[in-house]
C-alpha positions as CSV (number, residue, x, y, z in Angstrom):
1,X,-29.2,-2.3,-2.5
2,X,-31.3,1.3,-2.7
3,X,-29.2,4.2,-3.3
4,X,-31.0,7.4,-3.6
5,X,-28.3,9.8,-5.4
6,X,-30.8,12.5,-6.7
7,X,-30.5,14.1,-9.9
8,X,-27.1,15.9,-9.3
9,X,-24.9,12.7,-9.7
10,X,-24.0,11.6,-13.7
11,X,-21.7,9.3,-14.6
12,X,-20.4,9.4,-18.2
13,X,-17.9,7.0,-20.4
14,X,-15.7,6.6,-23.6
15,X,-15.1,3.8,-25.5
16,X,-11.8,2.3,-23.5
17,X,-14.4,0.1,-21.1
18,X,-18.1,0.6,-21.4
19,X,-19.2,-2.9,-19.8
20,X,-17.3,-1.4,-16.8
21,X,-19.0,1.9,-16.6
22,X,-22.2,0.2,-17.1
23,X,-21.3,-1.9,-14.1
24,X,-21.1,1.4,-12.0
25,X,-24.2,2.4,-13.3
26,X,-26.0,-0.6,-12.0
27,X,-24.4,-0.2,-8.7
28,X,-25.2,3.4,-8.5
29,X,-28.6,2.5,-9.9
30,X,-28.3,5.2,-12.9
31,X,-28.3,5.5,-16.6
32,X,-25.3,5.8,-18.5
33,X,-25.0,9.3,-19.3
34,X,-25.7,9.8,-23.0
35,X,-22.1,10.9,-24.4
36,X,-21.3,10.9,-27.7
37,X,-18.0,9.5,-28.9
38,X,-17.2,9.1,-32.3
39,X,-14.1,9.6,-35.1
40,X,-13.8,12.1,-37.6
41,X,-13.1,10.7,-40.8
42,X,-9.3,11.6,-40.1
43,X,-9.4,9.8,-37.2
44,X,-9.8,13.1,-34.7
45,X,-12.1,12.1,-31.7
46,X,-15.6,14.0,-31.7
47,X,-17.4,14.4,-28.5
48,X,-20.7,15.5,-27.3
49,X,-22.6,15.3,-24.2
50,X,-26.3,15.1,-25.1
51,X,-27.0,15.4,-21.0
52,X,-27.8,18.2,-19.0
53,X,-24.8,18.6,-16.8
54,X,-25.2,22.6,-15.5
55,X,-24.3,22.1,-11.7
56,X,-23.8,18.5,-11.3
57,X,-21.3,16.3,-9.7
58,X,-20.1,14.3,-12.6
59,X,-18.0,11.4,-12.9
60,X,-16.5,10.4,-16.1
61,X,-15.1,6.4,-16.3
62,X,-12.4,6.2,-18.2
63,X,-9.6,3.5,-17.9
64,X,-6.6,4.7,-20.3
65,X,-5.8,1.3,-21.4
66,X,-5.2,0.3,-25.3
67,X,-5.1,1.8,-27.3
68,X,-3.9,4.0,-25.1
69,X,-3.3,7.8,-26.5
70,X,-7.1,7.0,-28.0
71,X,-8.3,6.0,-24.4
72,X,-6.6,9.0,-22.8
73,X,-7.4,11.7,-25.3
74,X,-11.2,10.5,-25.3
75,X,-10.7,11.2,-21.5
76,X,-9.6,14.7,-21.8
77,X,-12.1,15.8,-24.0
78,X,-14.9,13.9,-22.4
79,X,-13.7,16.6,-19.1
80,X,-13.0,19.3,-21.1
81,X,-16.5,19.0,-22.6
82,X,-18.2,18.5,-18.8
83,X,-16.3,21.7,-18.0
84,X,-17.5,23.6,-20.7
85,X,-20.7,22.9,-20.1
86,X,-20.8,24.0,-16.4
87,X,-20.4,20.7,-14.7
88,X,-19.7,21.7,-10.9
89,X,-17.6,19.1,-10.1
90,X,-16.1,16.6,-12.9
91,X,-14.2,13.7,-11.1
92,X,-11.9,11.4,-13.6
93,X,-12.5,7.9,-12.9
94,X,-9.0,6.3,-13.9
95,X,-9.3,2.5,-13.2
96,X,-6.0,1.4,-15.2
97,X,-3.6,5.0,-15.0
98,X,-1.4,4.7,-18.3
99,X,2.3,5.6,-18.5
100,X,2.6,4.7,-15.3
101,X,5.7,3.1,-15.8
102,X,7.7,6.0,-16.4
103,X,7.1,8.1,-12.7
104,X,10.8,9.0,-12.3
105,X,13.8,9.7,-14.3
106,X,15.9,6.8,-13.8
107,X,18.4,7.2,-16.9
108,X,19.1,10.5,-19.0
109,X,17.0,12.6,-21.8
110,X,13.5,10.3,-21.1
111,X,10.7,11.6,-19.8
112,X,8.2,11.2,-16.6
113,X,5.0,10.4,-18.2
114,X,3.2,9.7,-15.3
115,X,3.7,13.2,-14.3
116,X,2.7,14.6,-17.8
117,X,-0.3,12.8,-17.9
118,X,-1.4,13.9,-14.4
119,X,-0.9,17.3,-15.6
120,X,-3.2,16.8,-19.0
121,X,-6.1,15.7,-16.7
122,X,-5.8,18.4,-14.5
123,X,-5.6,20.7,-17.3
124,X,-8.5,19.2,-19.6
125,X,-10.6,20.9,-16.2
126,X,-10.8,17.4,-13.8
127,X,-11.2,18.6,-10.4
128,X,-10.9,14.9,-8.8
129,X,-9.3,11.9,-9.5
130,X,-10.1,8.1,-8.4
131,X,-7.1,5.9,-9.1
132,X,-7.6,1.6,-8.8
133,X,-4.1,-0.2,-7.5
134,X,-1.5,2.5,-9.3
135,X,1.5,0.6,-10.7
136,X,3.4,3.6,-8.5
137,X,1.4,5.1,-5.6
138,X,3.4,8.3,-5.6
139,X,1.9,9.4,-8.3
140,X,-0.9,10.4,-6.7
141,X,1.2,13.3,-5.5
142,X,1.8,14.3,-9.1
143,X,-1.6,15.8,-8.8
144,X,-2.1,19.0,-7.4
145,X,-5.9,18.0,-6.9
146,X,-7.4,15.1,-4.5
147,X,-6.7,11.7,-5.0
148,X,-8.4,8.7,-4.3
149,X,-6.6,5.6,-4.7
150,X,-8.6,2.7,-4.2
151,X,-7.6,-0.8,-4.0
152,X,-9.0,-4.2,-6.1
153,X,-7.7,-6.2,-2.9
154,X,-11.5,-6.9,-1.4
155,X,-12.5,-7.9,-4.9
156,X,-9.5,-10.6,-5.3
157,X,-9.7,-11.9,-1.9
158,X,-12.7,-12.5,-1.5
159,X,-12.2,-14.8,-4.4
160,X,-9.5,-17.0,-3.0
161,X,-11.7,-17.2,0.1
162,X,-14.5,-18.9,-1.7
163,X,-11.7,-21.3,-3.0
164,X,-10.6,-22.3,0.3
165,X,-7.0,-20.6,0.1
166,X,-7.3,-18.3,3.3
167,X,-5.8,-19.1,6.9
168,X,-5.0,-22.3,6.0
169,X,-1.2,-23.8,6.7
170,X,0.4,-24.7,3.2
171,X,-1.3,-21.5,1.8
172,X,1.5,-18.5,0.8
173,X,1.6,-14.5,-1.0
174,X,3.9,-14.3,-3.5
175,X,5.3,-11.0,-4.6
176,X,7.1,-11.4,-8.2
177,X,9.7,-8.7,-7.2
178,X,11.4,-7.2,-4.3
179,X,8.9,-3.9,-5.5
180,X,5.7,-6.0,-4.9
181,X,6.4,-6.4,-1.0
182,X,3.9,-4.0,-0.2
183,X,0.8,-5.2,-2.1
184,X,1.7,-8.3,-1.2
185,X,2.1,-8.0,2.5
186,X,-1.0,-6.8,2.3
187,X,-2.9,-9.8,0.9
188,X,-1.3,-11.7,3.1
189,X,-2.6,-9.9,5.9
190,X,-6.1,-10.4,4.7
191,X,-6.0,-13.8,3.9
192,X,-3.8,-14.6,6.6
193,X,-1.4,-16.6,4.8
194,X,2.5,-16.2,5.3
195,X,4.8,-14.0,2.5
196,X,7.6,-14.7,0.1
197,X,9.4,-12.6,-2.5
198,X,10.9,-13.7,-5.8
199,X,14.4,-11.8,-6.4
200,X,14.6,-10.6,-10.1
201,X,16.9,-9.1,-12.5
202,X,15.2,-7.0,-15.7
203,X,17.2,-7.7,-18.6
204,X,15.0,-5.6,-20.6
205,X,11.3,-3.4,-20.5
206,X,9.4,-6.6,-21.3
207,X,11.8,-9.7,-20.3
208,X,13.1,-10.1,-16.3
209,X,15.1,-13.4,-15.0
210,X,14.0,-14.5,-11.5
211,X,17.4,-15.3,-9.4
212,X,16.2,-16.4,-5.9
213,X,12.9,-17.3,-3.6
214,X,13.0,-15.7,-0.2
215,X,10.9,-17.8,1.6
216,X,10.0,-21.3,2.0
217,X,7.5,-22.5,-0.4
218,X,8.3,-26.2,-0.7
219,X,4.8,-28.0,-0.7
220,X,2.9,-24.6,-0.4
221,X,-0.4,-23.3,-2.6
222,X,1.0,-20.1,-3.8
223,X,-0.6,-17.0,-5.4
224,X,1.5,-15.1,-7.1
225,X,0.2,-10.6,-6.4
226,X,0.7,-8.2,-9.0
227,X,-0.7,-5.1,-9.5
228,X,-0.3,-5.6,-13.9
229,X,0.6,-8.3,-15.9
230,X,1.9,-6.6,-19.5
231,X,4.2,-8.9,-21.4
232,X,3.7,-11.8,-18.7
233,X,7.4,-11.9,-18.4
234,X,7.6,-11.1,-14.6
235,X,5.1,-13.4,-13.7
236,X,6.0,-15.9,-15.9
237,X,9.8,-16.2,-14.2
238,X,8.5,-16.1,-10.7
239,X,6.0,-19.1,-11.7
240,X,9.1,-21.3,-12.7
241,X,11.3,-20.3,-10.1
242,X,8.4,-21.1,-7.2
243,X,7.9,-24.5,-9.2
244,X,11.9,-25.3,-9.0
245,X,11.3,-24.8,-5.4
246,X,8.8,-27.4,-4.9
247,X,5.7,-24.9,-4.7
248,X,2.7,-27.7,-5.2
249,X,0.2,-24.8,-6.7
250,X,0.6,-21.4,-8.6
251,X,-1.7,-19.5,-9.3
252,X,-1.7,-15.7,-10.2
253,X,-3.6,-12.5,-8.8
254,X,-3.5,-9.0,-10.8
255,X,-5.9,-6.3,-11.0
256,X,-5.0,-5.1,-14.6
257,X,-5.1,-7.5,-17.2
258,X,-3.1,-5.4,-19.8
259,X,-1.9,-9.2,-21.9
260,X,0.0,-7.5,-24.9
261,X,2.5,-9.1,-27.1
262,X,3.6,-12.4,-25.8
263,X,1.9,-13.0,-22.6
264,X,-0.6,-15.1,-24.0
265,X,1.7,-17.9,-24.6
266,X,4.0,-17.1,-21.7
267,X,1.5,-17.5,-19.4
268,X,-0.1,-20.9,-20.7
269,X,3.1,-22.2,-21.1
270,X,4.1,-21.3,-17.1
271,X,1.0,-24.1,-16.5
272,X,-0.4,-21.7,-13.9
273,X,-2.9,-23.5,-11.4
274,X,-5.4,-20.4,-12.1
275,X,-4.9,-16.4,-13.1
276,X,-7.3,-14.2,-11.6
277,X,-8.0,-10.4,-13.3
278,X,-10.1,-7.2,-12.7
279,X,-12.0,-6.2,-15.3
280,X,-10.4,-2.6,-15.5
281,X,-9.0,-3.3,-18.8
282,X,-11.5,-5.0,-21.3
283,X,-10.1,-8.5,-22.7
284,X,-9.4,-9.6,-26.0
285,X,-7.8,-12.4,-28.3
286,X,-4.7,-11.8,-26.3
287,X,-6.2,-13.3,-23.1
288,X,-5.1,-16.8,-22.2
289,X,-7.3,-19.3,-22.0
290,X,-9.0,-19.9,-18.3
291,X,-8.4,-16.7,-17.4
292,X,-11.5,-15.4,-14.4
293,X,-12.0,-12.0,-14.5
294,X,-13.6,-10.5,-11.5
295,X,-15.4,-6.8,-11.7
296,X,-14.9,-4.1,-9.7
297,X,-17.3,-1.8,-10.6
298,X,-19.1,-2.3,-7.7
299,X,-16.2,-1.1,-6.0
300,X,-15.9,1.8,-7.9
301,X,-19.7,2.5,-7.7
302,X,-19.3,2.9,-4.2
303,X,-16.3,5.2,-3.9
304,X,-18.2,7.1,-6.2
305,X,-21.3,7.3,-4.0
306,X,-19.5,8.4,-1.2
307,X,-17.1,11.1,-2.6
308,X,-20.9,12.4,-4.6
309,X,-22.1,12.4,-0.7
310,X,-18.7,13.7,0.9
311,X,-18.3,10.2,2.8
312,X,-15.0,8.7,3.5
313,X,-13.8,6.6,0.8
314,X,-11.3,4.7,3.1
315,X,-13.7,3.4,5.7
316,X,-14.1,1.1,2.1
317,X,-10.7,-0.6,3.0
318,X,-11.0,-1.4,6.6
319,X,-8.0,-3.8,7.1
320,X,-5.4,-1.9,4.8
């Protein structure tokens, strides 16, 4: 693929997921910008962008996964230094948005992180953000700039279709909770397979209970849709419960592989058929074992050609 971007277009990282931003790069056929991004020896974060950036569109890739406040403050300071040094236009690349879970006040005296942090990038000097399958799409209207919120769906898809699990009769979308419907309606759609929806009940932030299957999914090939799996809890539950109802295959879809605490074992315990990541969050020892993780940084490379060109970045998701 030739893409001719000029000299105007820079794409800069941190440390939360340089393989990823490297990734773009080669899509967007482009160096790495040369950022600097280093500790003091109190552990403050020192930046410096060796680059040019006077009057160029720049894009800074930057997933705020863990450790998270290191992630996100590398973020901030990787924009406030573009601004500083005359960037004219600095777009935050967010593929995993931490503190997502908290978008609302649903109990007293907590706060709405999501909000805060869409605030600190817009302060740091960001005058764009690109978002990848938000845990909470309305936080794109926490932003008082433009939003794009793109989608891993193309990415994961394709993948089952090269497995043989689209449009065929036994094949069914699972969403692991009554607030998955949506994502999952639409991977159904695309692989035109029918929908079903595990009931839950959260006992607590990292343990749920799954109560009922809506849906028939005796004898199916299921794959469970989740835009995060965290503690593996969630997913976990809904793998058991589909099993109790006679579900013949499991296997899981998520675009952010976050796989803290115990999801390891969780999961390899559940005796999932496969489980199927985006690389938005780099993996470690916590990953299970078998895990395929899919990149989307050609995605991403080409949402960030087309905003660089003033394209439409939705014509990238024709059947959503």
């Amino acid at each position: 693929m030739s893409i001719t971007t000029g000299e105007k277009l820079q794409v800069f990282s941190g440390n939360a997921n340089r393989s990823l931003a490297r990734r773009v790069c080669e899509r967007l056929e482009l160096p790495l910008g040369d950022a600097m991004v280093n500790r003091f020896p109190d552990g403050e974060i020192n930046v410096k962008i060796s680059d040019d950036v006077r009057g160029r569109d720049v894009f800074v890739v930057q997933p705020t996964c863990p450790p998270v406040n290191d992630s996100l403050m590398e973020l901030l300071l990787l924009i406030d230094t573009a601004r500083r040094a005359s960037a004219a236009r600095i777009t935050a690349v967010v593929p995993y948005y931490g503190y997502a879970r908290k978008d609302r006040k649903d109990e007293g005296r907590v706060p709405i992180s999501a909000k805060l942090v869409a605030n600190l990038i817009t302060t740091a000097g960001a005058d764009r953000v690109v978002c990848l399958d938000l845990h909470a799409p309305q936080i794109q209207g926490f932003f008082d700039i433009p939003v794009d919120h793109l989608y891993s769906s193309p990415v994961l898809t394709n993948h089952f279709r090269r497995q043989g699990l689209a449009d065929i009769r036994d094949g069914c979308i699972v969403a692991p909770d009554v607030g998955g419907i949506k994502q999952a309606r639409a991977y159904a759609k695309l692989l035109g397979l029918q929908l079903a929806v595990v009931d839950k009940r959260r006992i607590s932030p990292d343990q749920a209970k799954a109560m009922h299957v809506i849906g028939d999914v005796s004898g199916m090939r299921c794959i469970l849709v989740d835009d995060m799996i965290s503690t593996g809890g969630t997913i976990s539950e809904a793998a058991n419960a589909l099993r109790e109802n006679g579900a013949r295959e499991v296997h899981v879809c998520a675009t952010h592989a976050v796989f803290c605490g115990p999801a390891r074992e969780r999961l390899e315990a559940a005796k999932l058929d496969s489980i199927v990541v985006s690389d938005t969050i780099p993996q470690s020892d916590a990953t299970p074992k078998g895990v395929v993780t899919l990149s989307v940084g050609d995605l991403l490379g080409d949402a960030i050609l087309r905003i660089h060109q003033g394209r439409s970045v939705s014509k990238l998701f024709p059947n959503l």
